[in-house]
C-alpha positions in Angstrom: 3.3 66.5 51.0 0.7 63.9 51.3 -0.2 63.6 48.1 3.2 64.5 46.2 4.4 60.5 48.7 1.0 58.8 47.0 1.9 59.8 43.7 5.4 58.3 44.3 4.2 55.3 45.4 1.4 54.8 42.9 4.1 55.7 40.0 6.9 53.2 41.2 3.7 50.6 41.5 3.1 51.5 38.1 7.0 51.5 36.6 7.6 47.9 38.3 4.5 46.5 36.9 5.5 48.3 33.1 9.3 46.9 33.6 7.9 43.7 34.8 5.6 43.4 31.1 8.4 44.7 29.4 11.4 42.3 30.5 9.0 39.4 29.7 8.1 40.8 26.0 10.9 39.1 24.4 10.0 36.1 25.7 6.7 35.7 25.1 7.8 36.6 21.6 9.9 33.7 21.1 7.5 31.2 22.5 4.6 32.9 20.2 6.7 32.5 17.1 7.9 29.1 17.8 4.7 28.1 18.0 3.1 30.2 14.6 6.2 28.5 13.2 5.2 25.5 14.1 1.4 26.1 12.3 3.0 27.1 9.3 5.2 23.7 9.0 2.0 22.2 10.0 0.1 24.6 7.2 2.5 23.1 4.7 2.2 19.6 5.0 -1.5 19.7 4.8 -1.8 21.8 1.5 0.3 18.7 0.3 -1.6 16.2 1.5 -4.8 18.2 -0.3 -3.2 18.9 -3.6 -2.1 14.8 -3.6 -5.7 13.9 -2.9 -7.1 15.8 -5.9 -4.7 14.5 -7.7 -5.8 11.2 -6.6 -9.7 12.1 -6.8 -9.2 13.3 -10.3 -7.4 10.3 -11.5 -9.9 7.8 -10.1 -12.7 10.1 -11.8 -10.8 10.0 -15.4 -10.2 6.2 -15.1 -14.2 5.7 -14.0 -15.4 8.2 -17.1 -12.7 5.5 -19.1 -14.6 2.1 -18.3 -18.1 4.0 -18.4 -17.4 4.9 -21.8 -16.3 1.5 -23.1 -19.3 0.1 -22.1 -21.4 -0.8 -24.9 -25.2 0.5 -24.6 -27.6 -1.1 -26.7 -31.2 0.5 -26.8 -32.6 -2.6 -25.1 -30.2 -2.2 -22.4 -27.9 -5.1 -21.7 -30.0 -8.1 -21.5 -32.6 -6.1 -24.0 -35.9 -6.3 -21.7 -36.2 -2.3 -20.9 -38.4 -1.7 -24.0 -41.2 -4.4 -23.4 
């Protein structure tokens, strides 16, 4: 009889402590995809702010390889003293 009341007791411990995780599942679940919501808004703006960077990265490069190639190279270089 003894053990049959400890096994009661230790299984209505145990259901309590189950009900208690699973009435605050939902929960928890609304908070964790508020906030994975949240990265992904974040997620978004950034791969934006990239892809407008290398836009701006490649347009400074193709304007630089622009005014390096119309400047005129003489062999002597541009006061001519690098062959003396």
């Amino acid at each position: 009889m003894e053990l049959f009341g400890g096994f009661m007791i230790m299984s209505i411990l145990l259901g309590l402590f189950f009900a208690a995780v699973w009435l605050s599942l939902p929960v928890l679940l609304l908070g964790l995809r508020r906030q994975i919501m949240e990265s992904h808004t974040t997620l978004i703006r950034l791969e934006g702010r990239i892809a407008r960077l290398e836009q701006q990265i490649l347009h400074h490069q193709a304007s630089a390889n622009q005014s390096a190639e119309s400047i005129d190279t003489v062999s002597g270089g541009i006061d001519g003293t690098v062959e003396r």
